[in-house]
C-alpha positions in Angstrom: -21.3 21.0 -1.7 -18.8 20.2 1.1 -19.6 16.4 0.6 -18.6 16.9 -2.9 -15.5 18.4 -2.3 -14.6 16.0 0.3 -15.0 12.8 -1.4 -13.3 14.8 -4.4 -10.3 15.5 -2.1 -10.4 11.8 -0.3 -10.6 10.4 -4.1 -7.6 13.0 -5.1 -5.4 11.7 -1.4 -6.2 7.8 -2.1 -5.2 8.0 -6.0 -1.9 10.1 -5.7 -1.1 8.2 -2.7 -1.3 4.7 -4.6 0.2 6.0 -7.5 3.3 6.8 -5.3 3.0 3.5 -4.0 3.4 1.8 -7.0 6.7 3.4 -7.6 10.2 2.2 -6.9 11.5 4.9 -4.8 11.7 3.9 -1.4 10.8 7.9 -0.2 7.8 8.1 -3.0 6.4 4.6 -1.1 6.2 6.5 1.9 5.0 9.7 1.1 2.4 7.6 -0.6 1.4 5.9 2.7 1.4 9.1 4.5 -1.4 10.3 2.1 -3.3 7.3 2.1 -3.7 7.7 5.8 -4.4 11.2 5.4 -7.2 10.4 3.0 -8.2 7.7 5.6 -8.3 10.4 8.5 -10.6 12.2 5.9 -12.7 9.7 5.1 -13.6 9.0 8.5 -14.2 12.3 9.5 -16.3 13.0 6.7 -18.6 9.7 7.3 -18.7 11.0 11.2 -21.3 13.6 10.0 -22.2 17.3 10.5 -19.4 18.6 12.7 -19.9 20.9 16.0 -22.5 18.9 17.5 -22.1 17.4 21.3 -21.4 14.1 22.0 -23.3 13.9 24.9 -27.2 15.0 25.1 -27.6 18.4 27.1 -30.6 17.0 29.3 -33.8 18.3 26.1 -36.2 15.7 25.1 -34.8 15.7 21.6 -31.0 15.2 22.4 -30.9 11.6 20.5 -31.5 13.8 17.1 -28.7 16.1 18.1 -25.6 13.8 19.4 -22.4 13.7 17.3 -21.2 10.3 16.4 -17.7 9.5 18.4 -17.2 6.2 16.6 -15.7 7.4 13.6 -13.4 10.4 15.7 -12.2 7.7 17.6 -11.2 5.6 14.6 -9.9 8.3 13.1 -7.3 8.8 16.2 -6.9 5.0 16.1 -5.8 5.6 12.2 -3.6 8.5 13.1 -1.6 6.5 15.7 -1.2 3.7 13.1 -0.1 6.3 10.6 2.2 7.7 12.9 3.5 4.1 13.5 3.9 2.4 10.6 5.2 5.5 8.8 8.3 5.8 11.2 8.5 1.8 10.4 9.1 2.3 6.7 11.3 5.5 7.4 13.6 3.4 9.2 13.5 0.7 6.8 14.1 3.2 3.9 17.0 4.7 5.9 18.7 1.7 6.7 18.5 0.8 3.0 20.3 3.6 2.1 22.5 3.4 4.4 23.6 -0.2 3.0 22.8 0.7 -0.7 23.3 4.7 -1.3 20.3 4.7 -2.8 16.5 4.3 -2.2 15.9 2.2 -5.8 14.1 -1.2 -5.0 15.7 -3.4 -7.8 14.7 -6.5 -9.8 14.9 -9.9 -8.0 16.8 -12.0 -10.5 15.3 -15.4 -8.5 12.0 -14.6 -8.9 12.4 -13.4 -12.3 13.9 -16.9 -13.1 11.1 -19.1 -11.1 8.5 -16.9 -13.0 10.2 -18.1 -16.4 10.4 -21.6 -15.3 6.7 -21.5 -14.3 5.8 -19.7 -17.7 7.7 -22.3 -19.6 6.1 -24.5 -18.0 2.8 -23.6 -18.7 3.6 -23.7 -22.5 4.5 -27.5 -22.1 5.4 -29.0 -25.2 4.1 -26.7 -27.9 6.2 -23.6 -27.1 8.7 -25.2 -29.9 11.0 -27.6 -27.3 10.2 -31.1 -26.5 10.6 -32.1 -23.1 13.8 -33.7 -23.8 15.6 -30.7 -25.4 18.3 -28.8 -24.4 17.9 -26.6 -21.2 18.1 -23.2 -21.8 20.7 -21.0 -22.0 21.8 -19.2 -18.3 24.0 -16.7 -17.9 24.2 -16.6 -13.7 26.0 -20.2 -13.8 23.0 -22.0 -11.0 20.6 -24.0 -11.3 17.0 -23.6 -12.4 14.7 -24.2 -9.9 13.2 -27.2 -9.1 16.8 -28.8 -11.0 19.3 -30.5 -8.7 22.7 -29.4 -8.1 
């Protein structure tokens, strides 16, 4: 029953912490890293086995059966410590940005929107109801296209 519940809670940590992930709060992004590495911690406890036993064999003929796994405890305090890292990382990075901003919103990039139309019109080709040598389309942030010259 435990295992159940584990994997039930590791399942509940991972999808919360990507659905924070996906949003475009710069705080939400990070509390949903901070559970993903939570339900990473979990995870590899949980695969380390039945907890309590010693690492190392007491000197009985039968200690091989009875050792605890240390691999996944270690990379479990290898995953803390990257956590721990990368979370202060992205708390600075959120900080700083609203510091500049006043606000934590990621916005739209209005470039990449624009090279994703180009590429989509150009995809179409000719059948999207332009021929190649019609009018460019209508721009309201006065550039270029890309891939036009200036």
């Amino acid at each position: 029953m435990i295992d159940g519940t584990m994997a039930l809670v590791v399942g509940g940590l991972f999808a919360i912490g990507f659905y924070l992930m996906l949003q475009r709060s710069l705080m939400r992004i990070v509390l949903g890293f901070i559970l993903l590495g939570h339900g990473t911690n979990l995870l590899l406890l949980v695969a380390g086995g039945t907890p309590g036993r010693p690492p190392v064999p007491t000197g009985t003929t039968d200690a091989s059966a009875r050792t605890a796994d240390p691999l996944p405890q270690a990379m479990a305090l290898t995953a803390i410590v990257i956590t721990f890292g990368l979370t202060a990382f992205l708390m600075a990075l959120a900080y700083r940005s609203w510091r500049l901003s006043g606000h934590d919103e990621v916005h739209d990039d209005v470039e990449d929107r624009l090279i994703g139309t180009a590429r989509e019109r150009a995809d179409a080709g000719p059948e999207s109801g332009r021929d190649e040598a019609g009018p460019a389309p209508d721009r309201d942030d006065g550039g270029t296209a890309p891939g036009e010259a200036r």
